[in-house]
C-alpha positions as CSV (number, residue, x, y, z in Angstrom):
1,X,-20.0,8.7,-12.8
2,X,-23.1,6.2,-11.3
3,X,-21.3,3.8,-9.0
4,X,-22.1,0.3,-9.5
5,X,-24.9,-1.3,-7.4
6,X,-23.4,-3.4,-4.6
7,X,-25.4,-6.0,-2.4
8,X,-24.7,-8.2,0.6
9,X,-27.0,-11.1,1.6
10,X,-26.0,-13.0,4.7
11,X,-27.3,-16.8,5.3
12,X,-27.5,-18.1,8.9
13,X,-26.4,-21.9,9.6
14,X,-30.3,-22.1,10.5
15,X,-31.3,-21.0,7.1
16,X,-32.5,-17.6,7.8
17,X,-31.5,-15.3,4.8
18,X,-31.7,-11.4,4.3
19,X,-30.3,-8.8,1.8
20,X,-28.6,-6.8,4.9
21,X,-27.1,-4.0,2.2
22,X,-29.2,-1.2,3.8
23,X,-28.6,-2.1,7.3
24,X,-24.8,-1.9,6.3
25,X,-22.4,1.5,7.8
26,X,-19.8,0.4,6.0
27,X,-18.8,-3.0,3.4
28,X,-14.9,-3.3,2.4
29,X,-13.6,-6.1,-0.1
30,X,-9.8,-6.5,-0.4
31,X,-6.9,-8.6,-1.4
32,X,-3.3,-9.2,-0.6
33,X,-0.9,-11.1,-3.2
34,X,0.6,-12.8,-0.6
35,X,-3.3,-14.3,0.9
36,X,-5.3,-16.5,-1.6
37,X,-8.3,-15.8,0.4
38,X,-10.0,-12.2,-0.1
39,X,-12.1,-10.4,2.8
40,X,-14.9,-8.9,3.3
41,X,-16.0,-6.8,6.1
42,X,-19.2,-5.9,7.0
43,X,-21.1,-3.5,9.8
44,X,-24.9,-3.9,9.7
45,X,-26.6,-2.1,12.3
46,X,-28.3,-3.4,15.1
47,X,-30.6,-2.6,18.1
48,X,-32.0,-4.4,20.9
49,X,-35.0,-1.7,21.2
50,X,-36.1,-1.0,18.0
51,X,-38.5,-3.6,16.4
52,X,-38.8,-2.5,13.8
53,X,-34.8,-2.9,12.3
54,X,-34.8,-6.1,10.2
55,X,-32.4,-8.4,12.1
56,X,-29.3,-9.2,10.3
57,X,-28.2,-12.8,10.1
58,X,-24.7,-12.7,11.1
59,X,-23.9,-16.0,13.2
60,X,-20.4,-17.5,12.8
61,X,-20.3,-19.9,10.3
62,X,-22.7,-18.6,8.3
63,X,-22.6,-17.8,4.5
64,X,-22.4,-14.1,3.1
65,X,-22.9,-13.6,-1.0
66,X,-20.9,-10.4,-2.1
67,X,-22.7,-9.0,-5.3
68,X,-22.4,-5.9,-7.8
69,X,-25.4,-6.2,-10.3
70,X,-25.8,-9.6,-11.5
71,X,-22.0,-10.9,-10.8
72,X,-20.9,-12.8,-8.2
73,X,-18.0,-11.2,-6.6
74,X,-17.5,-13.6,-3.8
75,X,-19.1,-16.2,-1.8
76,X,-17.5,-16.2,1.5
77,X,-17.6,-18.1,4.9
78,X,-18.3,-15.7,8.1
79,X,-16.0,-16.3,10.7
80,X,-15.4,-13.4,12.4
81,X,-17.9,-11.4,14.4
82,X,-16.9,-8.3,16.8
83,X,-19.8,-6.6,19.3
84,X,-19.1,-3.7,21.3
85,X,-21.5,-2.6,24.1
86,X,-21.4,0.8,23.2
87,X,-22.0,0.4,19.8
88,X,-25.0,0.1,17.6
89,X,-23.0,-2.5,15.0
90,X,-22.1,-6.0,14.3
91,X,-18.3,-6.0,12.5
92,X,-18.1,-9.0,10.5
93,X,-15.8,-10.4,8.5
94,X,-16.2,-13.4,6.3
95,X,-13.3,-15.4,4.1
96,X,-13.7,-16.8,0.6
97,X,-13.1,-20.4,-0.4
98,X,-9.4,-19.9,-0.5
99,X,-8.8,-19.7,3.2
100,X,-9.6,-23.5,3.3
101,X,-6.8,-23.7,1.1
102,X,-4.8,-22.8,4.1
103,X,-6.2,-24.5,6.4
104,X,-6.7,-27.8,4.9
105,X,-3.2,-30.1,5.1
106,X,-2.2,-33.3,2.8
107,X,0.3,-36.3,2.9
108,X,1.1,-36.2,-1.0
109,X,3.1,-37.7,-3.6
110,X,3.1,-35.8,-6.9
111,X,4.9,-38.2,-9.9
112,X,5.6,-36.9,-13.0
113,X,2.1,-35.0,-13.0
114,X,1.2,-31.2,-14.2
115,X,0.1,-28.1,-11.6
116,X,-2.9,-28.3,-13.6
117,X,-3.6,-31.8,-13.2
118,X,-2.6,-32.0,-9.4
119,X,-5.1,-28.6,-8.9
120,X,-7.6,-29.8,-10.5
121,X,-7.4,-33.5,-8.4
122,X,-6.7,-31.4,-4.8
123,X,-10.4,-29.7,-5.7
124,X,-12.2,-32.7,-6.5
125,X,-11.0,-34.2,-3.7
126,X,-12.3,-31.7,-1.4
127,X,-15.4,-30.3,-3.2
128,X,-13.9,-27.1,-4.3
129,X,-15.1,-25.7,-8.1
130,X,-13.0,-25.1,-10.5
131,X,-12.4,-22.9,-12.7
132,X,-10.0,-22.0,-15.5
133,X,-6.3,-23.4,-14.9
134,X,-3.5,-22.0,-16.5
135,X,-2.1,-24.7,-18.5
136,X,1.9,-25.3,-18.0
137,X,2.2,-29.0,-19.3
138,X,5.4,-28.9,-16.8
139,X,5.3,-32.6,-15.4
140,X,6.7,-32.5,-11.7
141,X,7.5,-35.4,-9.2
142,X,7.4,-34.2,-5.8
143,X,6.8,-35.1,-2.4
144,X,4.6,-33.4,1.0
145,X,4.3,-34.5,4.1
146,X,1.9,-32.5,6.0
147,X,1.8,-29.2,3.6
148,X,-1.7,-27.1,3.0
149,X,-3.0,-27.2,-0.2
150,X,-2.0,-23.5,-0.8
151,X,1.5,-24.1,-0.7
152,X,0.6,-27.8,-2.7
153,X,-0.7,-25.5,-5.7
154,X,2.1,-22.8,-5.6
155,X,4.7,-24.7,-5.4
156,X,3.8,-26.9,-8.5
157,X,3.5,-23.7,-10.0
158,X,6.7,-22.0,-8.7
159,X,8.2,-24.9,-10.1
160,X,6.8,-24.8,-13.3
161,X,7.4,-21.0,-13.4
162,X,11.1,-21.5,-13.8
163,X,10.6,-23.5,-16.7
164,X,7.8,-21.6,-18.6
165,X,9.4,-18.0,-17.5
166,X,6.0,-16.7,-16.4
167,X,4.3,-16.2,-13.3
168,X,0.8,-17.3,-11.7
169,X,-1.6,-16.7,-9.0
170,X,-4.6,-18.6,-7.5
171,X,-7.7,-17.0,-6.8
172,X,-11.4,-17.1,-6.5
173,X,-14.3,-15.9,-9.0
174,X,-17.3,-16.1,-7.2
175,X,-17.2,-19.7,-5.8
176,X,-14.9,-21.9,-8.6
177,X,-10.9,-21.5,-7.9
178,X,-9.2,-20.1,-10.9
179,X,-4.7,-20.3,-11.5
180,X,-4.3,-17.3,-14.0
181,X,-0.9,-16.6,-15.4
182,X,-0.2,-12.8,-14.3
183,X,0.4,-10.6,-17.7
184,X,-0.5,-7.2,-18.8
185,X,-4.0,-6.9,-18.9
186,X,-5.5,-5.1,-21.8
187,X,-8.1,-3.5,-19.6
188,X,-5.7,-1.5,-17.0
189,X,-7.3,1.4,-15.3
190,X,-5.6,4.8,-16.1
191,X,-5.6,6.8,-12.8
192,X,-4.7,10.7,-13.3
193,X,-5.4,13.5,-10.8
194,X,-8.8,15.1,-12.0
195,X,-10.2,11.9,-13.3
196,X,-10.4,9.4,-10.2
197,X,-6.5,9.4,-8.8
198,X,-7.7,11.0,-5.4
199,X,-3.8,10.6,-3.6
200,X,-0.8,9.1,-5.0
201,X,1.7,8.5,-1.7
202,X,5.3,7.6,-2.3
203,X,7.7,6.3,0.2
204,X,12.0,5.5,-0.4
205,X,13.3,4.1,2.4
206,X,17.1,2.5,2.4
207,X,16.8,1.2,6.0
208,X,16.3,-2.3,5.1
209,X,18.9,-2.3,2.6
210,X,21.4,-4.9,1.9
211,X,24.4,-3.7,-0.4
212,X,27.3,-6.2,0.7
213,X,26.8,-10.2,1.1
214,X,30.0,-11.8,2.2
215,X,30.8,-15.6,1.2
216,X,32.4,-17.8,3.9
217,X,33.5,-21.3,3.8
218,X,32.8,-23.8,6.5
219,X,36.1,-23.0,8.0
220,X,34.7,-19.4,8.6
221,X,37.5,-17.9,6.1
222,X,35.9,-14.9,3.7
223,X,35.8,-16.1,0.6
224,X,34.2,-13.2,-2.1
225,X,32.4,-10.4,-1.3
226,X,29.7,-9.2,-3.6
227,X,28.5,-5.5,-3.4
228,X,27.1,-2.3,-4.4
229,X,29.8,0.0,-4.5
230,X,27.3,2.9,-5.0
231,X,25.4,2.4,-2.5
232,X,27.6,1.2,0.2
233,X,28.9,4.8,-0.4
234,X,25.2,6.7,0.0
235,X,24.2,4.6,2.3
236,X,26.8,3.1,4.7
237,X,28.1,-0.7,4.3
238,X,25.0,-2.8,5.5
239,X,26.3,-6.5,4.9
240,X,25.1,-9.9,5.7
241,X,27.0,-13.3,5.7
242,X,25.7,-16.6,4.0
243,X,27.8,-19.9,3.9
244,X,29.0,-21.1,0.4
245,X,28.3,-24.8,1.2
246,X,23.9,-23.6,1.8
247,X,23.8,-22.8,-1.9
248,X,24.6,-24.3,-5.5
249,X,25.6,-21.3,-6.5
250,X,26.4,-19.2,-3.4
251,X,27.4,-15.9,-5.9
252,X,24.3,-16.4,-7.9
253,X,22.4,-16.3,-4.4
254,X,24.7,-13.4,-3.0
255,X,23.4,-11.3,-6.1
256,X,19.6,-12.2,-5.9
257,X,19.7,-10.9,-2.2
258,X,21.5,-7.6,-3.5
259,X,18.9,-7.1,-6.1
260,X,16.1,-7.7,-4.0
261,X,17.1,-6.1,-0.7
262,X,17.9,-2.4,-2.4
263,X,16.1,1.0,-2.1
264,X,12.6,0.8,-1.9
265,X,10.2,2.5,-3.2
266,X,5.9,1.7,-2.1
267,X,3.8,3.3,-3.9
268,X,0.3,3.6,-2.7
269,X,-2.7,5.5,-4.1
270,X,-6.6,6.3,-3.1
271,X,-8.8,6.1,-6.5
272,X,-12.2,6.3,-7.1
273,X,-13.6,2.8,-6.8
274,X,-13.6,0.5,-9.6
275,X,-14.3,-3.6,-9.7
276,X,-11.4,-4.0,-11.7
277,X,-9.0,-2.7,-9.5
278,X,-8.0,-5.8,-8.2
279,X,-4.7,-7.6,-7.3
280,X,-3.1,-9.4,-10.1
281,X,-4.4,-6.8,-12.5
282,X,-2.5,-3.3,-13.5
283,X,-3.2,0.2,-14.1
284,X,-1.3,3.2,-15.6
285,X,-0.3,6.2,-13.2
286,X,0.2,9.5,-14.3
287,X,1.2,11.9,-11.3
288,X,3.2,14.6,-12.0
289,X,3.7,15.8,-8.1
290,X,5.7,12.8,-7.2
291,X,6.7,12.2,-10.4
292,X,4.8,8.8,-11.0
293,X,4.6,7.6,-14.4
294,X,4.4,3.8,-16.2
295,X,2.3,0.9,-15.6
296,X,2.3,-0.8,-12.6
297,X,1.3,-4.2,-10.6
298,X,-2.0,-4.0,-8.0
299,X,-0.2,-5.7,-4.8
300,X,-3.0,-5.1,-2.8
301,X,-6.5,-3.7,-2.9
302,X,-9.4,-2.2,-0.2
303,X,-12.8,-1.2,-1.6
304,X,-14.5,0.8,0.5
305,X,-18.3,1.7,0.5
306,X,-19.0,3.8,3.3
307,X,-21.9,7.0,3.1
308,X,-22.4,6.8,-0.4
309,X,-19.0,7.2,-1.4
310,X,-16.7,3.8,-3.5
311,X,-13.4,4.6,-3.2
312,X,-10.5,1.7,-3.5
313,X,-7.0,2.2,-2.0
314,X,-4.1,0.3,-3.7
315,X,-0.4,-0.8,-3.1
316,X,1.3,-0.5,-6.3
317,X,4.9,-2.6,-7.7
318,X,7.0,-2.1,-10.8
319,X,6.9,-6.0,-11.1
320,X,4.5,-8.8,-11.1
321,X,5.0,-10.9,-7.2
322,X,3.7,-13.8,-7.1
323,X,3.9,-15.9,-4.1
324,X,7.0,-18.2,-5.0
325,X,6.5,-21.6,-2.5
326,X,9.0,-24.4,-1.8
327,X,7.4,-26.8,0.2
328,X,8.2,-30.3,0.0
329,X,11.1,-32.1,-1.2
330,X,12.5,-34.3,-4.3
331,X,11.8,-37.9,-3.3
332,X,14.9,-39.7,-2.1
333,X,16.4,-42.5,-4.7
């Protein structure tokens, strides 16, 4: 299968400009769902002998276009550069737009406005694009003191999520921000051994478990005790305490920690590369070694280019995560 044709070209803050894809070892693009900002690493070679090597521009705080044919895959910021003496390479790796997400704060008072709306308004206030935004029509009053406009956008969206039931993620197309709402995507990848599944790892691990919350009142006195009888018996009682008067609804909370603190199970697999392997999007597994069937959530994703080979490594969930924020508070009346 012919491998789609990648290109870097790197931009100096002097201006100087090269297409550095030949001089490049290696290039990896990835993405976390819990970082709005994707990577990109970079290793053009270098030599202080040989004049005849193009030089690659690769001062901090230049620019560095990401490209596979015609599209824009990202348009990133470099601001990280590492030179070792006894090597003949430049590692660098630049950020896309979203890191200024996180690195820009506000002193903000949301009334009675929509994500979309208050998005929208955060980017024209500090010259980001935009791009599509997932429409909620939630109005929400809130205020922040201080908070990055990351956690700004999420938690409008976290709070509009537990009225529309679905769930959203920020990210970056090129250079305009986009909010998508996270579904099944018609176009999910089916990886099978034979085809492009290279490894499919599994891991089960009940070290981290929590099967048994117990409910105290301020006078220290046990209340309730909610657990999993099942696997308090598999796995030994591994408890933890919460105080009834932190919560509305302390056995509501007491649950949600049982439910979300139980065996796990991380999936991760090595695939042929593929653009749309991404996180956010899904694929179907079919693995009959470890017994890995369904559809599942990318949770993370690293493309790697490196001697002619594109191969992407993947996280996998059985669930769609999307970074749930609280910052800020409800004004005070």
């Amino acid at each position: 299968m012919e491998q789609p044709y990648v290109k870097i070209r790197t931009t100096d803050p002097d201006g100087t400009t090269a297409n550095i894809t030949q001089l490049c070892q290696s290039i990896t693009w990835s993405g976390d769902w819990r970082n709005v900002a994707r990577t990109l690493s970079f290793s053009p070679t270098v030599s202080a002998v040989d004049k005849h090597l193009p030089r690659a521009p690769t001062e901090l705080g230049g620019s560095a276009q990401f490209w596979c044919g015609s599209e824009l895959l990202m348009d990133a910021y470099s601001l990280e550069r590492t030179r070792d003496s006894l090597s003949n390479t430049i590692d660098v790796t630049a950020y896309d737009r979203g890191l200024y997400l996180t690195r820009n704060s506000k002193i903000f008072r949301v009334t009675q406005q929509t994500p979309e709306a208050v998005t929208s308004a955060l980017c024209g206030e500090y010259g980001i694009q935009v791009g599509s935004l997932a429409a909620t029509g939630v109005p929400i009053t809130r205020n922040f003191l201080g908070v990055n406009l990351y956690k700004i956008i999420m938690t409008m969206y976290t709070l509009a999520a537990d009225q529309t039931g679905r769930k959203y993620r920020i990210r970056f197309k090129g250079t305009k921000l986009e909010v998508v709402e996270m579904g099944i995507s018609e176009e999910s990848i089916r990886l099978m051994p034979g085809s492009n599944l290279l490894v499919c790892t599994t891991v089960e691990s009940a070290s981290k478990m929590t099967n048994s919350v117990a409910i105290y009142d301020d006078n220290y006195n046990l209340i309730q005790t909610q657990e999993d009888s099942e696997a308090v018996g598999l796995y030994g009682l591994m408890r933890e305490a919460i105080k009834a008067s932190s919560y509305d609804d302390p056995v509501s909370h007491a649950k949600q920690i049982l439910s979300e603190n139980g065996l796990q199970t991380d999936i991760t697999v090595q695939a042929l590369g593929n653009l749309k392997l991404i996180t956010g999007n899904t694929v179907a597994l079919q693995e009959p070694v470890t017994g890995v069937y369904g559809k599942f959530w990318i949770v993370s994703d690293t493309h790697t280019w490196q001697r002619g080979l594109y191969q992407t490594k993947l996280t996998l969930s059985l669930e769609a995560l999307m970074d749930e924020q609280e910052a800020g508070s409800l004004p005070e009346h």
